[in-house]
C-alpha positions as CSV (number, residue, x, y, z in Angstrom):
1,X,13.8,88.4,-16.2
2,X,15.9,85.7,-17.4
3,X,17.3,84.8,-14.0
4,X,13.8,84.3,-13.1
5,X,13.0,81.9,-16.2
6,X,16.2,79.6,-16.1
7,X,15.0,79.5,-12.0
8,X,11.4,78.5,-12.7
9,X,13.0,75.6,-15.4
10,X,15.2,74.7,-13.0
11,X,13.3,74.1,-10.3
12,X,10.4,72.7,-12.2
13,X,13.1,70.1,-13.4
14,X,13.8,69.7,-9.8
15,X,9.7,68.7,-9.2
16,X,9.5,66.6,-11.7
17,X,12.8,64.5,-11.1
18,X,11.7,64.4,-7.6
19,X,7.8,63.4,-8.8
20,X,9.5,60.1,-11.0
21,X,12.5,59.3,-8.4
22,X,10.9,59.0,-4.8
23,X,12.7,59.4,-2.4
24,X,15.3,57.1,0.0
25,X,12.0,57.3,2.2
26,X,9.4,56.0,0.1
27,X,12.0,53.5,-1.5
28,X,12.6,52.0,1.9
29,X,8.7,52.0,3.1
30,X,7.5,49.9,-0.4
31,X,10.3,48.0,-0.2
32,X,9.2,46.9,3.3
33,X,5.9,46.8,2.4
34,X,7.2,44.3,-0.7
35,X,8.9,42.4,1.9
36,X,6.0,42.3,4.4
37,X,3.7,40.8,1.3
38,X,6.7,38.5,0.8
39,X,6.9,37.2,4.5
40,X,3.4,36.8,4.2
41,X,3.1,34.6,1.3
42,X,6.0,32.5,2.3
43,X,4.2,32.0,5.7
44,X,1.4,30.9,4.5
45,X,2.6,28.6,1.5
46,X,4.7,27.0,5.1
47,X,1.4,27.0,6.7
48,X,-0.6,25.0,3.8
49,X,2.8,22.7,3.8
50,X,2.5,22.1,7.4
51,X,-0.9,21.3,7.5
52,X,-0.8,18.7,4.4
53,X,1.7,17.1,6.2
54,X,-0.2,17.1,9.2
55,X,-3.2,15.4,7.4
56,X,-0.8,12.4,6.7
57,X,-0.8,9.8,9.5
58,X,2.3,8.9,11.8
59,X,3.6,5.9,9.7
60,X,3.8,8.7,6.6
61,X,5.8,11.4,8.3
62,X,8.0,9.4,10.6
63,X,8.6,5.8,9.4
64,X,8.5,6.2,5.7
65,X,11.5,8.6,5.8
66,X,13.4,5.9,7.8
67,X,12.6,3.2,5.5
68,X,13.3,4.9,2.5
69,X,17.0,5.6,3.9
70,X,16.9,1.9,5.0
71,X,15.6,1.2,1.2
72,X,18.8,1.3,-0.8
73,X,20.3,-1.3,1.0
74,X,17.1,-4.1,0.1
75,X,16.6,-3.1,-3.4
76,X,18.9,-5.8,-4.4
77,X,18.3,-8.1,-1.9
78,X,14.2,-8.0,-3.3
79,X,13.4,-10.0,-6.7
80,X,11.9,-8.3,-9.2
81,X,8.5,-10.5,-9.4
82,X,8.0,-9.5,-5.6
83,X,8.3,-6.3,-6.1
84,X,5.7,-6.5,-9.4
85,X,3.1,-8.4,-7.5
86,X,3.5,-5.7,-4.5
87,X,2.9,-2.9,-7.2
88,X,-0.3,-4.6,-8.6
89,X,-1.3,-5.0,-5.0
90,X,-0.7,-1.1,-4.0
91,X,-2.7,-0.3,-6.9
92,X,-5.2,-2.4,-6.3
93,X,-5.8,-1.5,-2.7
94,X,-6.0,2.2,-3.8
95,X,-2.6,3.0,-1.9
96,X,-0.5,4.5,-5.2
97,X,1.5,7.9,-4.2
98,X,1.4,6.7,-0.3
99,X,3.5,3.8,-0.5
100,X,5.9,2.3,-3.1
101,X,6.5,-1.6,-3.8
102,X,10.3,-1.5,-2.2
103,X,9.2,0.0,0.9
104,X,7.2,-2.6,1.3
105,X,9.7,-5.1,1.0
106,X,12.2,-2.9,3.0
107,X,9.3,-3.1,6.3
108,X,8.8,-6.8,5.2
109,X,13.0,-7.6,5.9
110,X,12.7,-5.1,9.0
111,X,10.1,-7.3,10.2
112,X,12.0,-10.7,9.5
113,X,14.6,-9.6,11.9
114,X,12.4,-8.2,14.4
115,X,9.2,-10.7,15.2
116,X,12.1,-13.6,16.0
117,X,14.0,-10.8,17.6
118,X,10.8,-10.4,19.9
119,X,10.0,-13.9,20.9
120,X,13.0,-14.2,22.0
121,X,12.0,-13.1,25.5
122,X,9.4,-15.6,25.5
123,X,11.2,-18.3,23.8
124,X,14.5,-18.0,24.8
125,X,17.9,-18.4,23.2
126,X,17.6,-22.0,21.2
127,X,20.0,-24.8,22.6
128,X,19.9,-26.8,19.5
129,X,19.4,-26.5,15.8
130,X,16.0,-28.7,15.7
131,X,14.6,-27.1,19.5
132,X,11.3,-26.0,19.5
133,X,12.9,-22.2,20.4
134,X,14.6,-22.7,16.9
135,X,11.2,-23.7,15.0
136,X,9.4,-20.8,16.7
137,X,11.8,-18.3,15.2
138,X,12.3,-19.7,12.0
139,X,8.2,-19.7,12.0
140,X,7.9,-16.0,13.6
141,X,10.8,-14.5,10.7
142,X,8.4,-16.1,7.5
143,X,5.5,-14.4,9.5
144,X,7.3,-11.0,9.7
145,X,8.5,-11.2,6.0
146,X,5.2,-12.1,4.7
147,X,3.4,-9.6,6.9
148,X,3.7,-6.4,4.8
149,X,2.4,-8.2,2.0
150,X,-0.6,-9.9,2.9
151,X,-1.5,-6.5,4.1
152,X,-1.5,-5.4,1.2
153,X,-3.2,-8.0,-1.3
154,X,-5.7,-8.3,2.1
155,X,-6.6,-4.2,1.5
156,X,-6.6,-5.0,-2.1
157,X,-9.4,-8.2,-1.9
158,X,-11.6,-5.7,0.2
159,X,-11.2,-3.1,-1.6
160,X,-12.0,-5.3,-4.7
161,X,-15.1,-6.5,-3.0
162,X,-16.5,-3.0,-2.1
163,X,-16.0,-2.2,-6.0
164,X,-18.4,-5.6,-7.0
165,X,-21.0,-4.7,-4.5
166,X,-21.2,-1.3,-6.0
167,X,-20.8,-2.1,-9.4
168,X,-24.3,-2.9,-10.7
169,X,-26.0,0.2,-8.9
170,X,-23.5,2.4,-10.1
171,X,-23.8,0.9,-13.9
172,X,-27.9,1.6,-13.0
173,X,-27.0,5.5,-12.6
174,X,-25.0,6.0,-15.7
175,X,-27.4,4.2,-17.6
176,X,-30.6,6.2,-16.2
177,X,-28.2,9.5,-17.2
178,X,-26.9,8.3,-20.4
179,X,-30.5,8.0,-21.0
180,X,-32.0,11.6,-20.1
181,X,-29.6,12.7,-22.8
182,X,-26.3,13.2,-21.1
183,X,-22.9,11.9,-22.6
184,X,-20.9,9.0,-20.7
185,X,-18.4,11.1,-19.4
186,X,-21.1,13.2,-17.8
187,X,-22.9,10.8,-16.5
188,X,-19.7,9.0,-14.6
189,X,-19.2,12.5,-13.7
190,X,-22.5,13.2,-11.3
191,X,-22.2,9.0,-10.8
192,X,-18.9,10.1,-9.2
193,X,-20.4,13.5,-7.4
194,X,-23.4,11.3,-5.8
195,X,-21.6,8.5,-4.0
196,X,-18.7,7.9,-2.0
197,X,-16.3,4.8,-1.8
198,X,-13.8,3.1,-3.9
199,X,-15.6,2.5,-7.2
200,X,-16.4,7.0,-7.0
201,X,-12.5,7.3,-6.5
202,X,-11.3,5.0,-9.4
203,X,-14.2,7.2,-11.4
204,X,-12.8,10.3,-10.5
205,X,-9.2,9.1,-11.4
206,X,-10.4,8.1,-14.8
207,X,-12.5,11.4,-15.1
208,X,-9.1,13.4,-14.3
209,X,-7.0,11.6,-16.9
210,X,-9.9,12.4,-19.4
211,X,-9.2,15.8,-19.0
212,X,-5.6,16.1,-18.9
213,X,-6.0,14.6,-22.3
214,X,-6.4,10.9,-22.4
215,X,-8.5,9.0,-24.4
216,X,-12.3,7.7,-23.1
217,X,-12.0,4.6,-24.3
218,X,-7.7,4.1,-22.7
219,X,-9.1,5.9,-19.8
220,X,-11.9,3.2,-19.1
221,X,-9.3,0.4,-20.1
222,X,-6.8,1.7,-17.5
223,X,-9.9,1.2,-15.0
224,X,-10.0,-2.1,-15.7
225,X,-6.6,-2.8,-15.5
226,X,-6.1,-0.9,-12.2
227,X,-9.3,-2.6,-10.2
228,X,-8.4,-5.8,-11.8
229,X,-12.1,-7.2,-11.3
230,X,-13.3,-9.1,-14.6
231,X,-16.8,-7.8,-14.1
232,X,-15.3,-4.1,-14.5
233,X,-13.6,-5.3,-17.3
234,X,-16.4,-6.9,-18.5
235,X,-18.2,-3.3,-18.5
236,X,-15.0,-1.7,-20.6
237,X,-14.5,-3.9,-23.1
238,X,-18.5,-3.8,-24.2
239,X,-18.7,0.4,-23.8
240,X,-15.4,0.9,-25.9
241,X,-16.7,-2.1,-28.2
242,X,-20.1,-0.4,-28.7
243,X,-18.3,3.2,-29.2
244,X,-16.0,1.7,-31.6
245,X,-18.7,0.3,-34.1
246,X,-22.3,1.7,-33.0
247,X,-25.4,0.8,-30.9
248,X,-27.1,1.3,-28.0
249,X,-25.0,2.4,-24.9
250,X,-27.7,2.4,-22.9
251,X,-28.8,-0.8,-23.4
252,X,-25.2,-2.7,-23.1
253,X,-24.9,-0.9,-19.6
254,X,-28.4,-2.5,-18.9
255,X,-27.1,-5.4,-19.7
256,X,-23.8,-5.5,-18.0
257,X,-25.2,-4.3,-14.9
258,X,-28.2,-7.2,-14.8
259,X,-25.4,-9.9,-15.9
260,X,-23.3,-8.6,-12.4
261,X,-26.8,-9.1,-10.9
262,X,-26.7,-12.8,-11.5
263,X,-22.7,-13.1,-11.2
264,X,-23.6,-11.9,-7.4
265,X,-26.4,-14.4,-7.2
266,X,-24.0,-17.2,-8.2
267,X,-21.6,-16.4,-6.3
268,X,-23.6,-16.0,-2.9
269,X,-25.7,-19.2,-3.8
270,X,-22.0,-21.3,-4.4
271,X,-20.8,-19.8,-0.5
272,X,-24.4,-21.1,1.0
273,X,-23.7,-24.6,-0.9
274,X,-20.2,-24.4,0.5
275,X,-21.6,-23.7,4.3
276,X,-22.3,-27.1,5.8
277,X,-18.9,-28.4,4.6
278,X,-17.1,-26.0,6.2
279,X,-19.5,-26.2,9.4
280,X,-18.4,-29.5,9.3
281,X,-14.2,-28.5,10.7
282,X,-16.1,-26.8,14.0
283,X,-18.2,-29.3,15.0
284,X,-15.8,-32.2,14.3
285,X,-13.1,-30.5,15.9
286,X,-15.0,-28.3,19.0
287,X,-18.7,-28.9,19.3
288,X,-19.0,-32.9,19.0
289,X,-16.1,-33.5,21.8
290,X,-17.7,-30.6,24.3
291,X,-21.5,-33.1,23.8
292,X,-19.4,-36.3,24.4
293,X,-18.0,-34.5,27.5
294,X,-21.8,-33.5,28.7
295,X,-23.6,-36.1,27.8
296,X,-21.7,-39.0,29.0
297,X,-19.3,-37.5,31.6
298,X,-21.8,-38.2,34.7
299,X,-22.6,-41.7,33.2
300,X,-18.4,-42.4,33.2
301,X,-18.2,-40.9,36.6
302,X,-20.9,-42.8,38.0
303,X,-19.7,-46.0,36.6
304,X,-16.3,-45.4,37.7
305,X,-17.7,-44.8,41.7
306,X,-19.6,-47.9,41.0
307,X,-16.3,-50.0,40.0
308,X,-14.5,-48.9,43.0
309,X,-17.5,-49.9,45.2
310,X,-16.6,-53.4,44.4
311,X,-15.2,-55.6,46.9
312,X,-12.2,-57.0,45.5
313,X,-11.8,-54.4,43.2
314,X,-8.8,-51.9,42.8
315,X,-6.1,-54.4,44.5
316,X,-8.3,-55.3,47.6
C-alpha cells in the first residue's frame, strides 16, 4: 500500500513537471512560431521602408546621397550668409526636411564646373583669354552657380504668392467659425481640414507644434516668420495683440482679412498702371521695326527698280 502511494506521488510529480515544462517539441514549435511573427514584422516594417522611399522622387534617393558625400568638401568653400539666405529660401518654398542649405550650394559648385564643361562642345576650347569661347564660359559657370539658388527663392516667391491669394478667404473662414462659438485653434483646425495648398500646410504645421506643446501665440509668430509675407504677419501680430489685452477676435480678423482685400486691389491696380511702360520694350524693340518693314518695304523696292531704270544711272 505504500509502494502504491509514493508511485501515485511520484508520478503525479512527473504530470505536473511535465504540465509547467513542455516539452523539446513544443519549445521548438512556439519558438518558430515567435520567429515566424518576428520575420513577419521585420518584413513588413522593410516593406513600409521601401515604399516611403519609393514615394520620394529620383533626385531624393539617388542624387542627394551623392551630394551629401560631395558635401564635406564645399562646406568651407560656401560663406555663411549664402548659406543663411538659402535656408530662409528652403523654408520659404515649403522644401524643409527634403533639402538642406549646403546641398544646395554643393549642386550650385557641381553646376559651375559642369554648364562650361558642356558648352564646350559647342564653343570650343578658347584660343585667347578675351575670345568670345572664354566669355561664354565665364557667362555659362555664374549661370550654373546661381542656378540652384534662384530655384529656390523662384519656388519660394510662388509659393509666397499662392499664400496672399489665399490669405483673405481663409482669414473669412476662421472668422465665420470663431464666430459660431468655436476657439481659434479649432477653427484653423477645420480651416486646415477644408482646403488644400500652402497656406493649409503652414496651418497644419502650426496646429502640430500646438500640440506637442508650443505656445498659440509663438506658434502663430513662427508662421509669420516662416512664410515671411507682411500681410501674414500683419494677421499675428493683431490676434496675439488682441489675446494678450482683450477684444473682439472676430472683428480684428474681419478687419485684417478686408485690409488684404485692398492690399490686393493696390497692388493689381499699381501692375495695370505699370502695363503700358513695359509694353513699351516690345513694341520698340519687335513690333515697330516688323510695321516699318511692311509698310514701306514695297515703296523702297519700287523706288529702287525705279532708280535703276534710269538711263545714266548705276555707272552707265
Amino acid at each position: 500500500m505504500l509502494l502504491i502511494i509514493c508511485a501515485t506521488i511520484f508520478g503525479a510529480l512527473i504530470l505536473l513537471g511535465l504540465h509547467f515544462h513542455p516539452s523539446s517539441e513544443t519549445t521548438s514549435i512556439s519558438q518558430r512560431l515567435e520567429g515566424l511573427k518576428t520575420g513577419q514584422q521585420i518584413r513588413t516594417q522593410t516593406s513600409l521602408r521601401d515604399q516611403d522611399e519609393m514615394s520620394k522622387s529620383a533626385f531624393q534617393r539617388v542624387l542627394l546621397p551623392m551630394i551629401d558625400k560631395l558635401s564635406k568638401f564645399f562646406t568651407q568653400l560656401t560663406p555663411v550668409t549664402s548659406l543663411n539666405r538659402a535656408k530662409i529660401s528652403i523654408v520659404q518654398a515649403g522644401l524643409q526636411g527634403k533639402v538642406t542649405p549646403i546641398q544646395i550650394a554643393t549642386i550650385s559648385y557641381i553646376l559651375m564646373f559642369l554648364v562650361p564643361f558642356m558648352s564646350l562642345s559647342f564653343t570650343g576650347i578658347p584660343t585667347g583669354l578675351l575670345s568670345q569661347q572664354t566669355f561664354i564660359l565665364v557667362v555659362g559657370a555664374l549661370l550654373g552657380y546661381r542656378l540652384p539658388f534662384g530655384y529656390i527663392q523662384g519656388k519660394a516667391k510662388a509659393r509666397q504668392h499662392e499664400i496672399r491669394k489665399a490669405l483673405p478667404f481663409t482669414l473669412d473662414l476662421i472668422s465665420i467659425s470663431v464666430e459660431a462659438g468655436m476657439a481659434l485653434d479649432g477653427a484653423m483646425a477645420i480651416v486646415q481640414e477644408k482646403s488644400k495648398g500652402p497656406m493649409s500646410e503652414e496651418l497644419g504645421l502650426t496646429l502640430r507644434e500646438i500640440r506637442l506643446g508650443k505656445g498659440r501665440n509663438e506658434a502663430l509668430v513662427d508662421m509669420g516668420e516662416r512664410v515671411g509675407l507682411e500681410e501674414l504677419k500683419s494677421f499675428v501680430t493683431a490676434v496675439t495683440y488682441i489675446a494678450r489685452l482683450g477684444g473682439s477676435l472676430v472683428d480684428v480678423i474681419r478687419i485684417q482679412a478686408q485690409a488684404m482685400r485692398i492690399k490686393r486691389r493696390q497692388r493689381a491696380e499699381e501692375k495695370a498702371m505699370k502695363t503700358p511702360v513695359k509694353i513699351m520694350i516690345p513694341l520698340v524693340l519687335f513690333i515697330f521695326p516688323s510695321m516699318f518693314i511692311v509698310i514701306l518695304g514695297p515703296a523702297g523696292i519700287t523706288m529702287v527698280e525705279q532708280m535703276q531704270n534710269v538711263p545714266g544711272h548705276g555707272g552707265q
